[in-house]
N, C-alpha and C positions, 0 to 999 in steps of 0.2 A: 931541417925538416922536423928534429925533432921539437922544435920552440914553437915553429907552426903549429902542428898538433897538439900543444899543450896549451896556448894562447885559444885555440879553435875550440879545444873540449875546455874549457873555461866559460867565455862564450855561451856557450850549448847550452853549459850548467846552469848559470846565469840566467839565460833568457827563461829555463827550464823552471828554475823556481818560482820566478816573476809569474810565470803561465799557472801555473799551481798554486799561487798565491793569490791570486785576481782570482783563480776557480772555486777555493775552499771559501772565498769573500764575495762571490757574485750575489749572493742577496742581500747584502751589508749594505745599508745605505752610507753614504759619506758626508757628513753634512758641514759644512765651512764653522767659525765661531762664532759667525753672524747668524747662521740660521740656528747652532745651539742656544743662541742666547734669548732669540725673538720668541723661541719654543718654551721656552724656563720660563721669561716673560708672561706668557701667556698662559699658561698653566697655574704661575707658581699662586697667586690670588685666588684663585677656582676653590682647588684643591685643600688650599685652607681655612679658610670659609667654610665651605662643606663639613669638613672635619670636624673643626670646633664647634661648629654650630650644633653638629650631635652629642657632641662631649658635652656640652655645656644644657644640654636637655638631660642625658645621666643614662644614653643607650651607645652601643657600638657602631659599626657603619660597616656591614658587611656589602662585597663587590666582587663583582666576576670580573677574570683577567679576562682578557679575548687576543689570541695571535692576529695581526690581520692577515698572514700569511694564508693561512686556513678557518678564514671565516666561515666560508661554509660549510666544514667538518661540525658547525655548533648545529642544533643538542645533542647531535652523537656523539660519539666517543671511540678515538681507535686505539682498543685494547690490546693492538698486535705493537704499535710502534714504542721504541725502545727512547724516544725524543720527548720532551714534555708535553702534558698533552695542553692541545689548542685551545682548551678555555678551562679556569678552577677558579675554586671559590679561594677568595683570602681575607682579612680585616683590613681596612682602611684606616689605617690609627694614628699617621702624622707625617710628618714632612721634614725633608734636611735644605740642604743649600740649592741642592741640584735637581730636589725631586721629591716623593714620596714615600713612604711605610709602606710593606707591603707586610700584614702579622702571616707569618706560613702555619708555627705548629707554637704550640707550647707545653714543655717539658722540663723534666731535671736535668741538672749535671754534677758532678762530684770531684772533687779536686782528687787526685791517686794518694794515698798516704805516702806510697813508696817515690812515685817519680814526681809527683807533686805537680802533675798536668793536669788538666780540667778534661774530660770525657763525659759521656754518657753516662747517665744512674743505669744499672742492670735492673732493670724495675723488673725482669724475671725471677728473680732474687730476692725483689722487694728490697733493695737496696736503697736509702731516703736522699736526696741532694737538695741544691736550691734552683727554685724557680727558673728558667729563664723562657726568655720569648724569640724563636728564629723570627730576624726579617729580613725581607728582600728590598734592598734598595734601586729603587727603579726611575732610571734620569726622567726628564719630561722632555726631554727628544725624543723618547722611543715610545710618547703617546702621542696615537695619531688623533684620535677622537676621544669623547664620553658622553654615553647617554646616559644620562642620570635617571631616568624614572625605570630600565629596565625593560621586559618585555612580559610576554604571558609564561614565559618558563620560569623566570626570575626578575622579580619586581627591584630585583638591587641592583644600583649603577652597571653599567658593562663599559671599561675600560677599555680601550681597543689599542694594541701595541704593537711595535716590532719588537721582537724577541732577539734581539742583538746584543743581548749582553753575554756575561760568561752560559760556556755550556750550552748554548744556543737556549737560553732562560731572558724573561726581561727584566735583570739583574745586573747591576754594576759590580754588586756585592752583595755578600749574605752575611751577617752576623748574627751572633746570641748573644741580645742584651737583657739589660735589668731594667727594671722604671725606677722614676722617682718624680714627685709630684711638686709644682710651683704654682701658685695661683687658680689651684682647682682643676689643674692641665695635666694629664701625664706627657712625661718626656722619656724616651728612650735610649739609654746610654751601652754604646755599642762597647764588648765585654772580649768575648772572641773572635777571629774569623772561622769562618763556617770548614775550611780547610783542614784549619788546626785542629779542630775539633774529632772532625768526620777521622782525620788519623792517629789521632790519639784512643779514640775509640774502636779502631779499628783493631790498633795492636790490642787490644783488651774482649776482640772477639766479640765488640757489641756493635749493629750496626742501625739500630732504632734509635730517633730520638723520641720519648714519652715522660 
């Protein structure tokens, strides 16, 4: 009796997670490596083109995210939700294997004298560090569309995404890198993860990056 009931609430467990797991992932798409690949495919040409063709005029290339989850939340904004919101502005500023730059913010960081980690500059302090650039790397499976010419709110691309990456963001990863420049191109060399960071800064009671 007692191996019954212990095989049975096993079971249960089991079935119970799978249910819970399918629940917290029902809007996740699943997409085989064939249709990752047709997607990178398709994008990966676009996307850089685009890019360099502005670099190579000596201007930026600013673009709006778009969730397509909440498309029609644009050009509002809901200021109550604790989730990222459905569309922001970010830089378009280059491309990896899998996908695109996304530039977020840019600010200091300071290596700790004491623990010798890299965190935040206390720029409330006026405390000086070096440069870096957060980016969002965002696969080109999780772009559905791009209208490049914009609309009458914003005449800059509007990117249209599924936000299925970490943090329900449309991020694979987030790093703080450095540049450094090759044939008149800048390149972006990933430094930290966004992780490491946010906790090392965290113990040091700083939670801005600027």
């Amino acid at each position: 009796m007692f191996e019954y009931f212990s095989i049975s609430g096993l079971r249960w467990g089991w079935d119970a997670l799978r249910s819970g797991w399918r629940f917290w992932n029902r809007n996740n798409r699943q997409l085989t490596p064939a249709q990752k690949l047709a997607l990178r495919q398709k994008w990966k040409d676009t996307f850089h083109d685009r890019i360099y063709i502005h670099e190579e005029k000596g201007y930026g290339l600013d673009a709006i995210m778009r969730d397509m989850r909440r498309i029609d939340e644009y050009p509002g904004a809901d200021g109550k939700s604790k989730k990222i919101s459905s569309w922001f502005r970010f830089g378009l500023v280059g491309t990896y294997e899998r996908g695109f730059l996304a530039l977020l913010f840019i600010g200091t960081l300071v290596e700790d004298p004491k623990s010798g980690k890299w965190r935040y500059a206390d720029w409330k302090n006026r405390e000086e560090g070096e440069k870096f650039f957060r980016i969002g790397y965002v696969p080109y499976e999780f772009v559905e569309s791009v209208d490049w010419n914009g609309d009458i709110y914003y005449n800059n691309p509007h990117v249209f995404c599924y936000f299925d990456g970490i943090r329900g963001t449309p991020y694979e990863r987030i790093s703080y890198c450095q540049t450094f420049m090759i044939d008149k191109h800048t390149y972006y060399k990933e430094m930290f993860a966004d992780d490491e960071i946010r906790k090392n800064s965290k113990a040091h009671g700083l939670k801005w990056f600027g």
